[in-house]
C-alpha positions in Angstrom: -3.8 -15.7 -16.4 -7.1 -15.2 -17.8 -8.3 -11.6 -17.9 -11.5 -12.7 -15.6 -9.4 -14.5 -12.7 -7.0 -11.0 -12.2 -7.6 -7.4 -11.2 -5.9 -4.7 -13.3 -4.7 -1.3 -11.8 -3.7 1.3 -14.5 -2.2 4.7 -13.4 -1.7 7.1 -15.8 1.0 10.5 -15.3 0.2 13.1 -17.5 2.9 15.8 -17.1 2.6 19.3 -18.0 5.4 18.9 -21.0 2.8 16.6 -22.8 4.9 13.5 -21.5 3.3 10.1 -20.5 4.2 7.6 -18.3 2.1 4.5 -18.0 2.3 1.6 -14.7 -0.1 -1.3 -14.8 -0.5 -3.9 -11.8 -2.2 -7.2 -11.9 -3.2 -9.1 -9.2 -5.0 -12.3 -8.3 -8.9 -11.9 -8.0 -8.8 -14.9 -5.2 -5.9 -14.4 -3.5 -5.2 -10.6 -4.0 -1.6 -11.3 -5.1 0.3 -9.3 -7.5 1.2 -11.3 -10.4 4.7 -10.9 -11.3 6.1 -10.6 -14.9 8.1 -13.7 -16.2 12.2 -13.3 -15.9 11.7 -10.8 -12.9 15.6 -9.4 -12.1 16.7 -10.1 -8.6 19.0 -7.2 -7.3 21.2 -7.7 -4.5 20.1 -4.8 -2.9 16.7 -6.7 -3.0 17.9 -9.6 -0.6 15.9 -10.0 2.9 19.4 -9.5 4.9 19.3 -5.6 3.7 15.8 -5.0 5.7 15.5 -6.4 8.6 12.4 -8.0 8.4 13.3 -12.0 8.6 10.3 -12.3 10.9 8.5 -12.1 8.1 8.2 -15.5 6.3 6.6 -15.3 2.5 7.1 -18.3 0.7 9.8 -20.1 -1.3 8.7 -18.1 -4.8 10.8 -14.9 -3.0 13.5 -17.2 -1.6 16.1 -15.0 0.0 14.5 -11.8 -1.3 12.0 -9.1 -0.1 8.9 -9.3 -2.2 8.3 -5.8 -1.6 11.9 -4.3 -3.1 11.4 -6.9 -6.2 7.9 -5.5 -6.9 8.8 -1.9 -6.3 11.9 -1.7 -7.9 10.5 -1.0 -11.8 8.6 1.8 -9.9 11.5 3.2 -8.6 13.0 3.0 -11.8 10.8 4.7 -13.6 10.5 8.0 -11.1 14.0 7.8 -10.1 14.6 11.3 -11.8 11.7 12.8 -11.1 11.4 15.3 -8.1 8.4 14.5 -6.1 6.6 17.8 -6.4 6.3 17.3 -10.2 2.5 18.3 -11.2 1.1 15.7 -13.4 -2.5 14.6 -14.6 -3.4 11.3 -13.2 -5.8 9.0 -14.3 -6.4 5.2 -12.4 -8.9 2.9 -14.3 -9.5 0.1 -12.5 -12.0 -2.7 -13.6 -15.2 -0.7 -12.4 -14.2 3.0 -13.0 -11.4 5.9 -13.2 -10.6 8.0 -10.9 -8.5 11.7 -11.7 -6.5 14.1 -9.9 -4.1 16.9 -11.1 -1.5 16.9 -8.3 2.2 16.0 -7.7 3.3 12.8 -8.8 4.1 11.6 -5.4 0.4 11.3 -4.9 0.3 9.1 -7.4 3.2 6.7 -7.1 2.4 6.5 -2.9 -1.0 5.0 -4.1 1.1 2.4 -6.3 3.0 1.7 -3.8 0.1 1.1 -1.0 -1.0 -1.4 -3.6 2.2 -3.2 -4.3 3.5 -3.3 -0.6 0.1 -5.1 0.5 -0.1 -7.6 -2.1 3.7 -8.8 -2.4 3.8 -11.3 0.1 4.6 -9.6 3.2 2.9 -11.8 6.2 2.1 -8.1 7.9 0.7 -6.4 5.3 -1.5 -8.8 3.7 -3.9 -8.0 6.3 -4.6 -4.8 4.3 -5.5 -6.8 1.1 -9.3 -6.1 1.9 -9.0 -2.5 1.2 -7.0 -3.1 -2.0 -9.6 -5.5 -3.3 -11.8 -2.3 -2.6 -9.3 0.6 -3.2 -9.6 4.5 -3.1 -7.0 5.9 -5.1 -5.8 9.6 -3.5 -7.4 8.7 0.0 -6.9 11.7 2.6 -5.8 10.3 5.9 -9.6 10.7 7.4 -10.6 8.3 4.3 -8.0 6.0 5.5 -8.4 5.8 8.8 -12.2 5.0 8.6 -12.1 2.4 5.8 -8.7 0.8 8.6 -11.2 1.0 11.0 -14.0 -0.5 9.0 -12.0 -3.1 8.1 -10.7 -4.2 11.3 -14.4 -4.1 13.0 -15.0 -6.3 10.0 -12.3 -9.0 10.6 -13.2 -9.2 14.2 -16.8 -9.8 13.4 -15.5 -12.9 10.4 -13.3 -14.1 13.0 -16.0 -14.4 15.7 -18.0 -15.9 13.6 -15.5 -18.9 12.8 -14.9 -19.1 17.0 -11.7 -17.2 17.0 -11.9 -14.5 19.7 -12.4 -11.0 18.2 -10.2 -8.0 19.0 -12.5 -5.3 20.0 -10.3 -3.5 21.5 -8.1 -2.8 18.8 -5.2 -4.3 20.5 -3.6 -6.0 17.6 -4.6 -3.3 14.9 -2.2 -1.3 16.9 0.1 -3.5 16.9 0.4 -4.4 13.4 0.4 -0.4 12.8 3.5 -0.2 14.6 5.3 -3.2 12.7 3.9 -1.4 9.4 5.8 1.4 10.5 8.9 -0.3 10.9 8.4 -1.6 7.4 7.7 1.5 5.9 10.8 3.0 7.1 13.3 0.0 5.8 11.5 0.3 2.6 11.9 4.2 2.6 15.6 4.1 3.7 16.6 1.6 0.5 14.9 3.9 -1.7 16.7 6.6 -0.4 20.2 5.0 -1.6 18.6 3.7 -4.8 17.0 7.0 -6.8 18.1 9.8 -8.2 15.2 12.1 -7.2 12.9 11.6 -3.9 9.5 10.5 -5.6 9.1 7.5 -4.0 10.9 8.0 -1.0 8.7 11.1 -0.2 6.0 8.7 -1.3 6.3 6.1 1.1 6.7 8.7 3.8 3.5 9.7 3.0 2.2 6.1 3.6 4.0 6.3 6.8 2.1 9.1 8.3 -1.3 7.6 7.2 0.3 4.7 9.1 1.1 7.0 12.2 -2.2 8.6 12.4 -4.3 5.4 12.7 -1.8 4.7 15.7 -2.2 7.9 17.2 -5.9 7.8 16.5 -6.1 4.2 18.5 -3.5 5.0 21.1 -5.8 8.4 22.4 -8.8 6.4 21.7 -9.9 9.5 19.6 -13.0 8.7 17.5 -14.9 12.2 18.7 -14.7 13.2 15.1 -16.3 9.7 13.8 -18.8 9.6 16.7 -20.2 12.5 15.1 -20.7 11.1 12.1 -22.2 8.3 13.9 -24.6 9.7 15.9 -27.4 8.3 14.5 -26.3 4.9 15.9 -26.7 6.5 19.5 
């Protein structure tokens, strides 16, 4: 695919040894898909039947695998024997800028993996493909909650405008909070019984409590802290 039609993610880990180690995702400028290599390996532990998730229905390219374990499993590969609190520079160029951070690498890799879980195929999570099309690497959980929220305000003003009813009440973001959970947790479990190390898996746990604290956030109805920041609106 032509450079112009695809987005191109490159992450960078810079460890303290003077050791690289380089991941670079592509992805669809129109439909915000990742773009998989040629010859991609299928690994039984890869097949739908070990997740749980047959609700999910994402086309005949996966056929009876998980798009998520086939796209994340070079990752996991490549961190398997790393310990998660490894310090590491880490640079992400993307097609505008490049973001740093000196931090552990499971900072680094839970970004990657926010990336590649929303644009594999997954039904649920594609509805996050409008942050990755605008994505923050290293987000705090108070960045990701607002650009969630933003988001979902967003949708529900799109939708209205096409005469679908809008969901101002944050009903189904909930909702598909607590599927994402659920996801999050078969993904984490399989990576638990594939690496060496806990990189990813602490990675993804991460992910998970972003995911939790939106929930929590929308089941209190707690937006005090972004009425604040609001106030000018009042």
């Amino acid at each position: 695919m032509d450079d112009e039609k695809r987005f191109t993610y490159k992450y960078k880990f810079v460890f303290e040894d003077g050791s690289e180690k380089e991941v670079e995702l592509h992805l669809d400028k129109e439909t915000l898909q990742i773009i998989l290599p040629e010859n991609e390996s299928k690994p039984e532990w890869a097949r739908y039947e070990n997740f749980g998730c047959h609700k999910n229905v994402c086309g005949s390219l996966y056929g009876e695998y998980c798009p998520i374990a086939l796209n994340l499993q070079p990752l996991i590969h490549l961190f398997s024997n790393l310990p998660s609190y490894t310090k590491a520079k880490i640079f992400v160029e993307t097609d505008d800028r490049t973001y740093f951070k000196e931090t552990s690498i499971q900072s680094g890799i839970g970004s990657l993996i926010g990336i590649i879980m929303v644009t594999s195929g997954c039904t649920t999570l594609s509805k996050l493909r409008p942050m990755v099309h605008y994505h923050l690497p290293f987000a705090s959980i108070e960045e990701t909650e607002f650009r969630v929220f933003s988001m979902y305000a967003l949708a529900q003003y799109l939708k209205m405008r096409k005469g679908l009813i809008p969901d101002w009440n944050l009903t189904e973001l909930k909702k598909m909070y607590e599927d994402i959970q659920i996801i999050n947790r078969n993904i984490a479990q399989k990576i638990a019984d594939l690496e060496k190390m806990d990189a990813s898996i602490n990675a993804v746990v991460i992910l998970n409590t972003f995911a939790e604290s939106v929930t929590f956030s929308i089941d209190d109805m707690d937006f005090v802290h972004l009425e604040k920041i609001f106030k000018g609106w009042f």
